[in-house]
N, CA and C atoms as a LAMMPS dump frame, in Angstrom:
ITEM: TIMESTEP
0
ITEM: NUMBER OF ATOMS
585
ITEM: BOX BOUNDS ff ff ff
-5.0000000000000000e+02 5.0000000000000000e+02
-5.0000000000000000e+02 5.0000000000000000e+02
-5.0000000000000000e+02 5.0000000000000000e+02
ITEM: ATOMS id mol type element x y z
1 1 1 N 191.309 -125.667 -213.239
2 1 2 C 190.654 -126.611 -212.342
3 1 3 C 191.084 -126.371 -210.903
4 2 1 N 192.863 -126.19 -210.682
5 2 2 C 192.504 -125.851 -209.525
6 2 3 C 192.103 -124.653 -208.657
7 3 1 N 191.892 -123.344 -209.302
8 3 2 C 191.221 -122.447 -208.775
9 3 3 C 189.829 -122.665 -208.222
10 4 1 N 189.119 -123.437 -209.023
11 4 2 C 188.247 -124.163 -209.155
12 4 3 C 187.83 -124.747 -207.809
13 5 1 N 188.565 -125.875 -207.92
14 5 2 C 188.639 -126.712 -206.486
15 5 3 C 188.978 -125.656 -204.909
16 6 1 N 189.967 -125.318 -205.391
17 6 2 C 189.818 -124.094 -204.258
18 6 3 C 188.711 -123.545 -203.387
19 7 1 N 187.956 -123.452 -204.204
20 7 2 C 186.873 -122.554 -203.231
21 7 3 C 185.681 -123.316 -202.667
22 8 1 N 185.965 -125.067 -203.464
23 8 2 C 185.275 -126.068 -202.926
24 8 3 C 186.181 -126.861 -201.561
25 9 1 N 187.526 -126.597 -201.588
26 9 2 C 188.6 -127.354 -200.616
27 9 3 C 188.281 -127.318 -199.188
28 10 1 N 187.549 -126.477 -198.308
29 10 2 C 186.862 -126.493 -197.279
30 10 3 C 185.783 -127.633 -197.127
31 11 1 N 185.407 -127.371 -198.024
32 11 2 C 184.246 -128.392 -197.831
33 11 3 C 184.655 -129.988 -198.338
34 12 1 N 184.95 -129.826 -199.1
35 12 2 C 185.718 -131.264 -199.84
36 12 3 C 186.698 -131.899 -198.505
37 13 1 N 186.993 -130.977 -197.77
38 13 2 C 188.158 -131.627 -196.585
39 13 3 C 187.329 -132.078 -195.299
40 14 1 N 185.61 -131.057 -195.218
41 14 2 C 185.417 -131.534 -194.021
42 14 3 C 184.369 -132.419 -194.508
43 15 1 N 184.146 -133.088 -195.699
44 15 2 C 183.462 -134.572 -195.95
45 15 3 C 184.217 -135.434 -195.812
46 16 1 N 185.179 -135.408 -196.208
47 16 2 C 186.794 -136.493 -195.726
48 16 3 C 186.909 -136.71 -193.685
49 17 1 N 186.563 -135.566 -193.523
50 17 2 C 187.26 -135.616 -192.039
51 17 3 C 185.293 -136.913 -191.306
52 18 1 N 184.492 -136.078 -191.788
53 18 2 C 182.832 -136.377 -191.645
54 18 3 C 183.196 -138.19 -191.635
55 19 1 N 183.755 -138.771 -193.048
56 19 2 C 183.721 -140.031 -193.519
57 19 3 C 184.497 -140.763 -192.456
58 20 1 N 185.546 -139.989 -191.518
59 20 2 C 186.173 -140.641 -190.646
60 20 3 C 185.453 -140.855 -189.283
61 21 1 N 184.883 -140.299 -189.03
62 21 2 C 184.149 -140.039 -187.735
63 21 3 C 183.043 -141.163 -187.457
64 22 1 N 182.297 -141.549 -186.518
65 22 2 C 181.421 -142.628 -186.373
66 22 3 C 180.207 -141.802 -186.809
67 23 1 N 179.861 -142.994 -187.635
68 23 2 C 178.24 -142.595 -188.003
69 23 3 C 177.434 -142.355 -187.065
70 24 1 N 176.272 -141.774 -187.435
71 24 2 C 175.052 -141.634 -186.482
72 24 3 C 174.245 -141.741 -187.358
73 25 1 N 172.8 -142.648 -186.78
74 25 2 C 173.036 -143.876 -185.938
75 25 3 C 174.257 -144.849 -185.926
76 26 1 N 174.972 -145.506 -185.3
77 26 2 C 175.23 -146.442 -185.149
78 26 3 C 174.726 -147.928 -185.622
79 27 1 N 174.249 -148.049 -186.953
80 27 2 C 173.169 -148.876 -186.987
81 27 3 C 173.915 -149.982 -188.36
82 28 1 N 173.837 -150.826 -188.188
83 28 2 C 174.173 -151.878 -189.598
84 28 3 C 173.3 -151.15 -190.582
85 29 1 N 173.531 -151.433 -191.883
86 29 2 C 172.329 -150.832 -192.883
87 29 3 C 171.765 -151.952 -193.073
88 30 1 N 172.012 -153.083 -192.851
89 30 2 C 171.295 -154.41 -193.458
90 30 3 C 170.123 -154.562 -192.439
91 31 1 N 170.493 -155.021 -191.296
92 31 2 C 169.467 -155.482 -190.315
93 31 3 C 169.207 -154.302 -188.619
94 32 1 N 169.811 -153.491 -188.516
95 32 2 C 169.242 -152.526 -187.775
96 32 3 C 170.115 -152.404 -186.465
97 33 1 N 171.062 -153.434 -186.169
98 33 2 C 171.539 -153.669 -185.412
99 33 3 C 172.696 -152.712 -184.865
100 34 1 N 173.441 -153.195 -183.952
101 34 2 C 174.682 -152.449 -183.941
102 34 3 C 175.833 -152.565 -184.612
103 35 1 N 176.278 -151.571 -185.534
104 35 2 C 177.116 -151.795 -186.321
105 35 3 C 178.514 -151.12 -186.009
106 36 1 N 179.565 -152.132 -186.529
107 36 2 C 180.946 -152.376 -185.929
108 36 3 C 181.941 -152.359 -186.805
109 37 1 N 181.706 -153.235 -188.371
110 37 2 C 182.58 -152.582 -189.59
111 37 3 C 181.853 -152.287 -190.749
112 38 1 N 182.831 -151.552 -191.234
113 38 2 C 182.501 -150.529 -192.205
114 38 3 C 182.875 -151.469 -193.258
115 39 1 N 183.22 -151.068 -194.961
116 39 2 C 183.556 -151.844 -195.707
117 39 3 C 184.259 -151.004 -196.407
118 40 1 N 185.655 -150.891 -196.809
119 40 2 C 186.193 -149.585 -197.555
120 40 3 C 186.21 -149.937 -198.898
121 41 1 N 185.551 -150.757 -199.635
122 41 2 C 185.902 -151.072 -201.069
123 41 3 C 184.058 -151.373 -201.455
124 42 1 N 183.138 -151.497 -200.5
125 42 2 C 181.735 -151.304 -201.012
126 42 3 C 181.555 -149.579 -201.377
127 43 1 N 180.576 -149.519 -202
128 43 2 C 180.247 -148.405 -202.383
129 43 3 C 179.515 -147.15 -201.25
130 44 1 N 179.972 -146.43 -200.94
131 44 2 C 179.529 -145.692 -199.589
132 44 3 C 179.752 -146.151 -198.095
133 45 1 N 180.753 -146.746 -198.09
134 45 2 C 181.517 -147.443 -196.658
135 45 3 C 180.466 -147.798 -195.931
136 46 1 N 179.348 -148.971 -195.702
137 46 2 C 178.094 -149.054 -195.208
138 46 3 C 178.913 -149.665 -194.25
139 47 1 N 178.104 -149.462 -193.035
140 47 2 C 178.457 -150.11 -191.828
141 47 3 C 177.677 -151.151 -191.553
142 48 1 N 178.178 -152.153 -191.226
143 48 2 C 177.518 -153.484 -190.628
144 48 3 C 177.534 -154.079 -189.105
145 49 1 N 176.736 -154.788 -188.605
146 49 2 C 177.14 -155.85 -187.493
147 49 3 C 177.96 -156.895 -188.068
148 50 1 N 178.548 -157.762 -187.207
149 50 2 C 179.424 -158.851 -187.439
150 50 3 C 178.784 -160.063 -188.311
151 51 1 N 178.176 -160.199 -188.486
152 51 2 C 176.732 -161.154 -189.094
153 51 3 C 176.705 -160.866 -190.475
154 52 1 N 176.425 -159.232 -190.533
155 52 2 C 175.67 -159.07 -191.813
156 52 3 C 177.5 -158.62 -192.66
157 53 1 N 178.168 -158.191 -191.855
158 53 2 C 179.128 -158.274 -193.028
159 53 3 C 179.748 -159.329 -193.4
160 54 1 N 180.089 -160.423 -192.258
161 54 2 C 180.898 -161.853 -192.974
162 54 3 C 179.752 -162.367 -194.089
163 55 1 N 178.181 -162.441 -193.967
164 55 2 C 176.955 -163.05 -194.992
165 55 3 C 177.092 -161.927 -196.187
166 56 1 N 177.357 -160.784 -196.249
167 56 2 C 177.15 -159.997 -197.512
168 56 3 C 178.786 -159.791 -198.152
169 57 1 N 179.732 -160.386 -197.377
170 57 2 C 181.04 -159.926 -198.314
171 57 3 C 181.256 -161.732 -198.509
172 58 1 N 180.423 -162.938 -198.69
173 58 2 C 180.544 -164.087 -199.19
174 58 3 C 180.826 -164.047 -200.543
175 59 1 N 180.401 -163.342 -201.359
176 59 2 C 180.788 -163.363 -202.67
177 59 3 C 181.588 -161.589 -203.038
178 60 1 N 182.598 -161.486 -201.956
179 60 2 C 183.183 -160.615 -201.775
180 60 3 C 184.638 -160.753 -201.218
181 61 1 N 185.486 -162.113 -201.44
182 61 2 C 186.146 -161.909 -199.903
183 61 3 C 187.441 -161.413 -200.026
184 62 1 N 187.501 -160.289 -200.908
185 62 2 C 188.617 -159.398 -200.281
186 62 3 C 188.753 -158.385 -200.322
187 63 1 N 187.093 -157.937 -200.108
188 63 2 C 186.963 -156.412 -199.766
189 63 3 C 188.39 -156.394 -198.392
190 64 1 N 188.469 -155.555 -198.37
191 64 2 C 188.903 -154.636 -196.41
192 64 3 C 187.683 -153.846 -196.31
193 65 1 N 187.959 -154.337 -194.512
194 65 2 C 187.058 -153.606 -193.742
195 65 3 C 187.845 -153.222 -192.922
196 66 1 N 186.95 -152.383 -191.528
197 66 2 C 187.682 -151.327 -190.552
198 66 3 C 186.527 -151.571 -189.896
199 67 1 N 187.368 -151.804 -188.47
200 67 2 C 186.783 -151.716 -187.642
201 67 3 C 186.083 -150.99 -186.316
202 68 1 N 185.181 -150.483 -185.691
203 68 2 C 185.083 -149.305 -184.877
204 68 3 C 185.469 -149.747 -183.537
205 69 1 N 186.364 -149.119 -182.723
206 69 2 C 186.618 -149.266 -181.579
207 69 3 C 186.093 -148.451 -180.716
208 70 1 N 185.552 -147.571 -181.028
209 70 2 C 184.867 -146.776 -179.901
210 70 3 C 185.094 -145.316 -180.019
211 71 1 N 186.384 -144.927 -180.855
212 71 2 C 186.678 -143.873 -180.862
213 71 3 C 187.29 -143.579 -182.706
214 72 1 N 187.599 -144.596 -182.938
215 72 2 C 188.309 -144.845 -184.346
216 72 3 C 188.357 -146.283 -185.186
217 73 1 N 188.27 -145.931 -186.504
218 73 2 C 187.968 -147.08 -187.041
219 73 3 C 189.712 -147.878 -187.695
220 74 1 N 189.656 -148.745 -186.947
221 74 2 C 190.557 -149.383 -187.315
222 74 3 C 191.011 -150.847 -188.046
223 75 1 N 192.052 -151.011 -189.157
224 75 2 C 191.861 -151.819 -190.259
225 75 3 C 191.741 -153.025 -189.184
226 76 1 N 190.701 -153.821 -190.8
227 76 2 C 190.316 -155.445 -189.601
228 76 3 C 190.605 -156.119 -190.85
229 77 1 N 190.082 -157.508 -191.003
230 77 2 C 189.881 -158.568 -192.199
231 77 3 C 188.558 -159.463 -191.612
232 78 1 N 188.208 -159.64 -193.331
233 78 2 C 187.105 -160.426 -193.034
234 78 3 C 186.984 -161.748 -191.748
235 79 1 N 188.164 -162.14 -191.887
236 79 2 C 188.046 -163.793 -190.994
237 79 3 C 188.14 -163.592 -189.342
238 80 1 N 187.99 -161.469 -188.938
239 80 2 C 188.062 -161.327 -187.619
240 80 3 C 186.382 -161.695 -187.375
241 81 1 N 185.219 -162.019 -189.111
242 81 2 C 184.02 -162.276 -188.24
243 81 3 C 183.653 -163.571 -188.719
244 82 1 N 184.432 -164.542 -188.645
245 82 2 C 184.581 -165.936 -188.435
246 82 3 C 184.114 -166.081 -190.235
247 83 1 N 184.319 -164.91 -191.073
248 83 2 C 184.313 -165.444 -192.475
249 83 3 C 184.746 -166.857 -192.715
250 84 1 N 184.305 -167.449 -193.806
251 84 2 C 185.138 -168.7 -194.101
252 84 3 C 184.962 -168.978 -195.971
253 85 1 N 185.588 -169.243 -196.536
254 85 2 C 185.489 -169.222 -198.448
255 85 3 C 185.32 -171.077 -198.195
256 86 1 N 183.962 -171.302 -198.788
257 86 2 C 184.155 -172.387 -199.312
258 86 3 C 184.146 -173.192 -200.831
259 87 1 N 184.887 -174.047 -200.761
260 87 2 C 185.366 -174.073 -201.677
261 87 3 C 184.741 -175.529 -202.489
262 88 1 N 184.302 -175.676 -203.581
263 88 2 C 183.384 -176.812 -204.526
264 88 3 C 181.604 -176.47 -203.868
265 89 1 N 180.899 -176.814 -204.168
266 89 2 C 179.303 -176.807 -204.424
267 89 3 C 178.985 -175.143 -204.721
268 90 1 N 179.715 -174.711 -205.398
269 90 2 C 179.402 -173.172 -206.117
270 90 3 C 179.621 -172.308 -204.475
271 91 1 N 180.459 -172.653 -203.647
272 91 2 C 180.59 -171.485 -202.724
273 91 3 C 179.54 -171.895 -201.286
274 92 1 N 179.047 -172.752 -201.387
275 92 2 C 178.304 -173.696 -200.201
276 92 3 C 179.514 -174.558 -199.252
277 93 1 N 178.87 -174.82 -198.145
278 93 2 C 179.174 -175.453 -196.891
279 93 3 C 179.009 -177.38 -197.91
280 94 1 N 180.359 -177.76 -197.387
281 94 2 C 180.165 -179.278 -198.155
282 94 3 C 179.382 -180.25 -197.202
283 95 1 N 178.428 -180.956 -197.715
284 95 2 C 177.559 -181.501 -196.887
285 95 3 C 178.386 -182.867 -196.403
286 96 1 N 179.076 -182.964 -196.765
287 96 2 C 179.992 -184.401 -196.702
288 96 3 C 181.06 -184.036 -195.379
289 97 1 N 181.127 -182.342 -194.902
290 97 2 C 181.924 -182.012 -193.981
291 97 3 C 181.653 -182.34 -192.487
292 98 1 N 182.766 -182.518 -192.063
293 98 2 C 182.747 -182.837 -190.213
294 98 3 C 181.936 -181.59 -189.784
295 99 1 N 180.628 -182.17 -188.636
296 99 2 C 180.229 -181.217 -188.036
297 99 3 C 181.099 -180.534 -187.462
298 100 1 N 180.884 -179.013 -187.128
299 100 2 C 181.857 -178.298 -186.331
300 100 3 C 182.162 -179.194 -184.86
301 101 1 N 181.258 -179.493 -183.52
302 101 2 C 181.562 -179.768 -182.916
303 101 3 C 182.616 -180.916 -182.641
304 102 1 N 182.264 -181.636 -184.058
305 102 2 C 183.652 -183.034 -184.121
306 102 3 C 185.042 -182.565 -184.675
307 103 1 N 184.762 -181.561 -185.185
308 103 2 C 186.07 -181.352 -185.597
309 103 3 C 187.451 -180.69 -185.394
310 104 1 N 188.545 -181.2 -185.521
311 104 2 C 189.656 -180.983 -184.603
312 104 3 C 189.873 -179.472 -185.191
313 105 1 N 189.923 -178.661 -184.193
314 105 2 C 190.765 -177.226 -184.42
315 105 3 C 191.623 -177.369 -185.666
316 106 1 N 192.866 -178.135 -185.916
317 106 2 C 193.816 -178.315 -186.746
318 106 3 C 192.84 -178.117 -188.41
319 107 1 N 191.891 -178.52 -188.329
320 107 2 C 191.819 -179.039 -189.488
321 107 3 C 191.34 -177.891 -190.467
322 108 1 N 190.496 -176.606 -190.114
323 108 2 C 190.635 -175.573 -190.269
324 108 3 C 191.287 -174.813 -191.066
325 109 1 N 191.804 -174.524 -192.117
326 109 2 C 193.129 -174.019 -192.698
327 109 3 C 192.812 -172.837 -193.504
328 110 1 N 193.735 -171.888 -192.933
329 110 2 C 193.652 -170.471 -192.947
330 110 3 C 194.862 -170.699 -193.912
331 111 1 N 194.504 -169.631 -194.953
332 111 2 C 195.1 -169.697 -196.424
333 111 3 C 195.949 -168.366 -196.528
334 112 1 N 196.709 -167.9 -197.245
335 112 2 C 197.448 -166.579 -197.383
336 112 3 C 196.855 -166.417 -199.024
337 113 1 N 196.144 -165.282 -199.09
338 113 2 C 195.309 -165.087 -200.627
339 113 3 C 195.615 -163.663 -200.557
340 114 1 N 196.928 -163.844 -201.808
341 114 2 C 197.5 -162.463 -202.332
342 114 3 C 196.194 -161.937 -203.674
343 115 1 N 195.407 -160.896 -203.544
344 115 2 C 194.769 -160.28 -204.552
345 115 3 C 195.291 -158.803 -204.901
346 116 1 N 194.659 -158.327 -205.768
347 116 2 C 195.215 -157.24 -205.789
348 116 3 C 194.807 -156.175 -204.597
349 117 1 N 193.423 -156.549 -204.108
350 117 2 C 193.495 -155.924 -203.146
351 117 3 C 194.108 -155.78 -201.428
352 118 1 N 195.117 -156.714 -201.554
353 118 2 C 195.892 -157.007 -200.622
354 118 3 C 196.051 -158.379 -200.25
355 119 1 N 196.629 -158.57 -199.4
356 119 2 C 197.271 -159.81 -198.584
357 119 3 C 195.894 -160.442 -197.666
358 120 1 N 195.582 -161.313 -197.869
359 120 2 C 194.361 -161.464 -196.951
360 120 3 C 194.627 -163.043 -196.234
361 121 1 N 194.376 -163.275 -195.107
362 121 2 C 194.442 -164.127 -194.511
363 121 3 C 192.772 -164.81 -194.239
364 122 1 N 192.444 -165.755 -195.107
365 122 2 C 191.235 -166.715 -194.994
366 122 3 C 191.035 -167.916 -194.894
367 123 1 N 190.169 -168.022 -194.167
368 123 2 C 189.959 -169.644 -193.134
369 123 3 C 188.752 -170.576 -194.638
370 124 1 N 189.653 -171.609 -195.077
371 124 2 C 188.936 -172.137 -196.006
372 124 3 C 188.723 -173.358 -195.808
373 125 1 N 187.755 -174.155 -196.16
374 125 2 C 186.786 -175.235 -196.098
375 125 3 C 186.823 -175.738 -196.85
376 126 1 N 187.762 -177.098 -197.887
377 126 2 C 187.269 -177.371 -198.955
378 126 3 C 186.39 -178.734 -198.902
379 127 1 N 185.99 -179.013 -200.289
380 127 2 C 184.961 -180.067 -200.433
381 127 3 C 185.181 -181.007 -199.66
382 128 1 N 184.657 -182.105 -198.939
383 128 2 C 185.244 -183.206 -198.632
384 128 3 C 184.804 -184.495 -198.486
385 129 1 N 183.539 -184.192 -200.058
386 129 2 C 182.766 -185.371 -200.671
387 129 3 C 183.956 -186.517 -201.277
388 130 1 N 183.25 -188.101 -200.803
389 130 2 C 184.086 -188.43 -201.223
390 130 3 C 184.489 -188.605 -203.074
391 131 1 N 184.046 -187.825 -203.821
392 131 2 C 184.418 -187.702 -205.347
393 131 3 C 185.005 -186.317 -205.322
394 132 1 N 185.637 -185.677 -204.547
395 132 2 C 185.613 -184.106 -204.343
396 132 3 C 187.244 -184.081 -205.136
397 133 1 N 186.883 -183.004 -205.52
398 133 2 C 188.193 -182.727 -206.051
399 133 3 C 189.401 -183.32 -205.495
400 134 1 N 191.071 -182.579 -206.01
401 134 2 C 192.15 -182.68 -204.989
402 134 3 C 192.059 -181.363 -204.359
403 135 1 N 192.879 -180.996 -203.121
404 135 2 C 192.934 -179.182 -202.994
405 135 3 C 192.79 -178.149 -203.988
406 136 1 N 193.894 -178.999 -204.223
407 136 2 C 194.877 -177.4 -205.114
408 136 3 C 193.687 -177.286 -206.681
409 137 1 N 192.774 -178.489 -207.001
410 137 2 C 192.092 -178.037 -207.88
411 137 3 C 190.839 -177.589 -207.895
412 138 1 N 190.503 -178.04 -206.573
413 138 2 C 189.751 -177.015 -206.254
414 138 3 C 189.56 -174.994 -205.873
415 139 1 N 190.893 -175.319 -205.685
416 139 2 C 191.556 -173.955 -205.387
417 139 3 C 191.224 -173.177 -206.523
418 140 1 N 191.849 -173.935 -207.871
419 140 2 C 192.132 -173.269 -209.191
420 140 3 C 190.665 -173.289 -209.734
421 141 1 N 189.812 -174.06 -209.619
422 141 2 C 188.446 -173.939 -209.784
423 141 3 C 187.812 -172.535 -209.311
424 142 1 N 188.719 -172.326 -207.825
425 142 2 C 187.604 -170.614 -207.509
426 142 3 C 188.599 -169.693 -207.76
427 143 1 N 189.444 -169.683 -209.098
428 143 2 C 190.464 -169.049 -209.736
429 143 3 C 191.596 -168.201 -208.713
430 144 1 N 192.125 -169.57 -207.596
431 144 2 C 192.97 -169.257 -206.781
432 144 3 C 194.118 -170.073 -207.311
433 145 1 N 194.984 -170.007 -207.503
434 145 2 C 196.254 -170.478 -208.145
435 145 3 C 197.575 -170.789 -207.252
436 146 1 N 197.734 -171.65 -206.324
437 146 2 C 198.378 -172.328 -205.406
438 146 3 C 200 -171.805 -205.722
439 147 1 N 200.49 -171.734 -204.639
440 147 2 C 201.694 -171.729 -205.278
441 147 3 C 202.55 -173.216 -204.924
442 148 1 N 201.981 -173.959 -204.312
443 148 2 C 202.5 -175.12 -204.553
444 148 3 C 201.171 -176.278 -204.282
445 149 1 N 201.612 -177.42 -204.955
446 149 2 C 200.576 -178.587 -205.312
447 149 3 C 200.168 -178.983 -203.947
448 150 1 N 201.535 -179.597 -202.841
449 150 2 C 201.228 -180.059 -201.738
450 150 3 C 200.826 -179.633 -200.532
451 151 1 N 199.782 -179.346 -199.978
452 151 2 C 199.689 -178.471 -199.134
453 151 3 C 199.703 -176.921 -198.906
454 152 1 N 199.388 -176.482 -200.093
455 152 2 C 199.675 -175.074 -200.399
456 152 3 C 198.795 -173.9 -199.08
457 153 1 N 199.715 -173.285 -198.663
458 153 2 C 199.107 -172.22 -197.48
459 153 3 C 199.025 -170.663 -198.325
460 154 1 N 199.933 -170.738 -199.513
461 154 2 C 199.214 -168.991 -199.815
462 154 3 C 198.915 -169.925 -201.526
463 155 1 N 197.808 -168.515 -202.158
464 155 2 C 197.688 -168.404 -203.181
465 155 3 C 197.683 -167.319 -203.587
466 156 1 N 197.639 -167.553 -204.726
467 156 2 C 197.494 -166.099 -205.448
468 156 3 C 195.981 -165.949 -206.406
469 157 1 N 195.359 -165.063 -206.308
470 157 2 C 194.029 -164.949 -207.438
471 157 3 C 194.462 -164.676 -208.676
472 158 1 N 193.51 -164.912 -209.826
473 158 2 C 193.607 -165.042 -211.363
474 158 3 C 193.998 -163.422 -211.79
475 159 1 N 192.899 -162.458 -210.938
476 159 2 C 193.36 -161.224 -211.201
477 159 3 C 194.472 -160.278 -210.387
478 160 1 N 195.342 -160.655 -209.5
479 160 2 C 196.538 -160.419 -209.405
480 160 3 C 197.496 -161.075 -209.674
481 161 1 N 197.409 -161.949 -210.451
482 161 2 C 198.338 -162.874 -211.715
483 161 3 C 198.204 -162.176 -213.016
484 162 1 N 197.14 -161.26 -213.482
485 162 2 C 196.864 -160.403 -214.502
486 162 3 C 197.362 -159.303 -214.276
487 163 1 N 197.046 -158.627 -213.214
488 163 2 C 197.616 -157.378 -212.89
489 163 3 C 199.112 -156.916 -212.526
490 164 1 N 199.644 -158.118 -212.516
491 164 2 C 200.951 -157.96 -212.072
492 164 3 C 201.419 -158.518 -213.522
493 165 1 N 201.228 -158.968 -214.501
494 165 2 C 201.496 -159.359 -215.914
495 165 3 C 201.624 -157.555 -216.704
496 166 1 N 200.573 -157.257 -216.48
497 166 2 C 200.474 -156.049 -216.855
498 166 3 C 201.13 -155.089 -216.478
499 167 1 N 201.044 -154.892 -215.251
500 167 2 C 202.881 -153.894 -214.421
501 167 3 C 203.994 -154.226 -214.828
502 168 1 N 203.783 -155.302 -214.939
503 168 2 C 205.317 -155.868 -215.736
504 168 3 C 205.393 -155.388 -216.935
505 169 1 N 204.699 -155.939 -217.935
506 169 2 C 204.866 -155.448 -219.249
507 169 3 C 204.737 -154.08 -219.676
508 170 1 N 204.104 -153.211 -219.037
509 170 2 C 204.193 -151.717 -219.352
510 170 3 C 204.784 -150.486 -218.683
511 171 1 N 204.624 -151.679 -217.073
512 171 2 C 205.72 -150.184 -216.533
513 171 3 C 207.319 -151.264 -216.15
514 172 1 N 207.323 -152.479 -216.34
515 172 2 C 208.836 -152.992 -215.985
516 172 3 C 208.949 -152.939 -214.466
517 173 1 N 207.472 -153.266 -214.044
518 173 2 C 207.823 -153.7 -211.831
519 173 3 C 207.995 -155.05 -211.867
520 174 1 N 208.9 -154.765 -210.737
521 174 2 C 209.609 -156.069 -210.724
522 174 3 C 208.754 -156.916 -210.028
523 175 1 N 208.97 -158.067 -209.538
524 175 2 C 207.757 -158.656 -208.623
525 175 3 C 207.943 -158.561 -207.381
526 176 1 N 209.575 -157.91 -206.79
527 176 2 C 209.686 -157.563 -205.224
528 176 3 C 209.178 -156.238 -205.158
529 177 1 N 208.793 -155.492 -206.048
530 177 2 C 207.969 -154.389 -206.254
531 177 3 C 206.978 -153.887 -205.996
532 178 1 N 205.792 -154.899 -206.791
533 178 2 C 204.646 -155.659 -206.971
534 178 3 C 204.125 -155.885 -205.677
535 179 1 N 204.95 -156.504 -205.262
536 179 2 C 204.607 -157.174 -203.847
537 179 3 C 204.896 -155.907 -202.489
538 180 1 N 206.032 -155.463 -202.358
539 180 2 C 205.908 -154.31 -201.717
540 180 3 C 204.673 -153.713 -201.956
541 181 1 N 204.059 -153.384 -203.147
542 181 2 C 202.956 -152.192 -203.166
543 181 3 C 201.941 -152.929 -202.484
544 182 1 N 201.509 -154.19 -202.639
545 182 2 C 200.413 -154.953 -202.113
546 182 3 C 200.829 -155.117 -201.054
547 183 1 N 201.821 -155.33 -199.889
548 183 2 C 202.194 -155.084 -198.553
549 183 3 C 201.292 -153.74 -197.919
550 184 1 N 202.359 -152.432 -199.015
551 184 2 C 200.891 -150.982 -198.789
552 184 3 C 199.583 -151.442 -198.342
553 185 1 N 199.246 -151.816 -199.559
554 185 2 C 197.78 -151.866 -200.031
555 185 3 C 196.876 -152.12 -198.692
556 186 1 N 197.582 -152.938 -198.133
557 186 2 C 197.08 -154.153 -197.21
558 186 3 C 197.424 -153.467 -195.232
559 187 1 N 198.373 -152.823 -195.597
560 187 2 C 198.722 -151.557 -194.31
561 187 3 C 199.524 -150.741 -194.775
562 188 1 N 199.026 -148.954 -195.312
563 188 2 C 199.508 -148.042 -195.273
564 188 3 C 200.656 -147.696 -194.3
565 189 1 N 199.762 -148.206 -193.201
566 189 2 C 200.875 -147.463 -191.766
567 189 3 C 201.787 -148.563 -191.55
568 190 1 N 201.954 -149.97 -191.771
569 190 2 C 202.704 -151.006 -191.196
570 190 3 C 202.91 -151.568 -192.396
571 191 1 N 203.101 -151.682 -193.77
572 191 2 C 203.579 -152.57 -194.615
573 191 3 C 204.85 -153.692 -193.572
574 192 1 N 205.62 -153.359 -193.237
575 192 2 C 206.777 -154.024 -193.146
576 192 3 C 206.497 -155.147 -192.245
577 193 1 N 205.134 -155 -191.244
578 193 2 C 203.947 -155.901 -190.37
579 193 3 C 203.34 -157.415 -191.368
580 194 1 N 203.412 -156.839 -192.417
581 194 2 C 202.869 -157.718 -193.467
582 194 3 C 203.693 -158.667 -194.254
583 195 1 N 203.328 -160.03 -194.187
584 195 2 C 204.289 -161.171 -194.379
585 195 3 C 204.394 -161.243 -196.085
């Protein structure tokens, strides 16, 4: 195989180098526009405007994306395009919620959501009908798992509570381990940046 690859390795290196470079056009694939991030966990890194990727990674939210600066694409997170996860009416805006303009900055609450695909920092909305859940069960409803009842600021998802069950039991990682690798995950170049 690798003789093989060999005589494909030229080319195999300058589709890698191609994938780094800014597309041409410049264009979102959704709506035509100017597009700004990419998505590294969709299928063919499609580039978007700010619009069409926070509306198409809604039932997505912890892809990573990257962002284009002009010369290079550099790592971003969803909530740099005012993403937000809401949480009770199946993933809808709660109609029972403070209009934006009334509502105090504070109230806003940006969550720490360990997945397996990294550390993600998201601005969440929960219900706030008055029959609406409590937080934290609402949390566990969109199979986010609090790490504490009162006020909880990080969670963890159902499937990096699985996946880290499973590292454990077959390869014996520890969970300061675990967590180092998802630091990686989340910045190759800066893990130690990552809380």
């Amino acid at each position: 195989y690798i003789r093989e690859w060999l005589r494909h390795k030229e080319d195999l290196l300058r589709i890698l180098l191609e994938m780094e470079a800014a597309p041409s056009p410049q264009n979102c694939m959704k709506c035509g526009k100017d597009g700004v991030y990419r998505c590294m966990d969709c299928m063919h890194q499609p580039l978007f405007c700010t619009d069409c990727c926070r509306i198409l990674h809604e039932a997505h939210p912890f892809h990573r994306i990257q962002q284009w600066t002009g010369e290079f694409f550099e790592d971003s997170a969803l909530h740099m395009t005012r993403f937000q996860l809401y949480l009770g009416h199946n993933g809808a805006p709660c109609p029972s919620a403070i209009p934006l303009h009334l509502r105090p900055p504070a109230s806003s609450k940006y969550l720490t959501i360990i997945d397996v695909m990294g550390i993600h920092f998201v601005r969440v909305q929960p219900c706030q009908c008055l029959d609406a859940d409590s937080y934290h069960r609402q949390l566990f409803q969109a199979k986010l798992c609090a790490s504490t009842f009162d006020k909880p600021s990080t969670t963890f998802t159902f499937a990096v509570l699985d996946d880290f069950l499973r590292e454990n039991l077959e390869c014996g990682t520890s969970g300061m381990n675990y967590y180092s690798k998802l630091r990686r995950v989340t910045s190759n170049v800066f893990p130690h940046l990552v809380p």
